[in-house]
Each structure stands twice: as C-alpha cells, then as structure tokens.
N, C-alpha and C positions, 0 to 999 in steps of 0.2 A: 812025301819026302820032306825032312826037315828043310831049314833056312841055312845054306852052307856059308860056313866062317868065311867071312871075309877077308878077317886080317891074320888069321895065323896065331893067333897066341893069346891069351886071354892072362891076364895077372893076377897071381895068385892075392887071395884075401889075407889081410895082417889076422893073427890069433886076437880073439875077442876078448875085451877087458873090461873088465868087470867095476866097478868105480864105486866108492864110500860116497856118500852126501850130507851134507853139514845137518849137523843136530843144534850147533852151539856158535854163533858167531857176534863178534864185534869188534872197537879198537881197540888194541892194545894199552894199558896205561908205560906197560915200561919201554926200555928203549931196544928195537931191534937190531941184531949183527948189521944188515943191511938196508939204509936210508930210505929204498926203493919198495919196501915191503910196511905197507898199511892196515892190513887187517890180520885177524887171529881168529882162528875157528878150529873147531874139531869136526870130526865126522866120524859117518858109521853106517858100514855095508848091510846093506839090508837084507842080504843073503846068508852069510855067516855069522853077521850078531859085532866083528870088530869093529872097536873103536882106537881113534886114534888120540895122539894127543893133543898139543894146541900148537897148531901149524901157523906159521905167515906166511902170507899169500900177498900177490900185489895188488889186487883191484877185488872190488864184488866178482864179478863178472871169470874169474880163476876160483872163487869161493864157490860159485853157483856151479861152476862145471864139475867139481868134486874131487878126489884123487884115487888113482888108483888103490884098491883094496889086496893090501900084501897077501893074506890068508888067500883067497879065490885066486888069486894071478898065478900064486903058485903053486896049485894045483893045475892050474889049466897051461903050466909047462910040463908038468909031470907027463899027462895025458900024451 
C-alpha cells in the first residue's frame, strides 16, 4: 500500500518557461530611461533560434538568469 497524503492537497506546478540566454552583453555607452538599470545585452533561445534585441537589465546576476523566450512561452499557453 502507498504512503497516504498527509496534508490533503498537493499545489499545483506553475507552467514551465522556457528562457533566452545572453549571446551579447556589456555596458551601455548611452543613457538609459531608468538610473537603476546598468547593463545591456541580447539573448537567444536555444530552442527556437529567437533573438532579441538589446535589453537593460539591472545587475549581471538578472543578465545571467536570462528572459523569458516570447516564441516558446507562447506556445506552451496555447497547449
């Protein structure tokens, strides 16, 4: 016999996303809308091939994590 649920309810899982990762980064020479935003990069999903174009981001570390990939994301709301 299985291990019986303890709690009653289990949470459903968020839909999976899919995420570009930087091909091209560094600092911006020109000046950004917003003070708080220091780096400029592009990226590109390595599932579909898109790229985007040259995004600001605040830190590495928002550079490194990537952004969502428009094409794949939505598909997988279609689904």
């Amino acid at each position: 016999m299985g291990n019986p649920d303890l709690f009653g309810f289990k949470k459903p899982r968020a839909p999976r996303r899919f995420l570009a990762h930087m091909i091209d980064v560094g600092i911006g020479d020109c000046i950004p809308h917003d003070r708080n935003m220091v780096q400029i990069a592009q990226f590109k999903c390595h599932k579909c091939g898109w790229e985007s174009d040259w995004v600001w981001m605040k830190n590495v570390t928002s550079v490194k994590r990537g952004i969502p990939c428009e094409n794949c994301n939505q598909e997988n709301k279609n689904d």
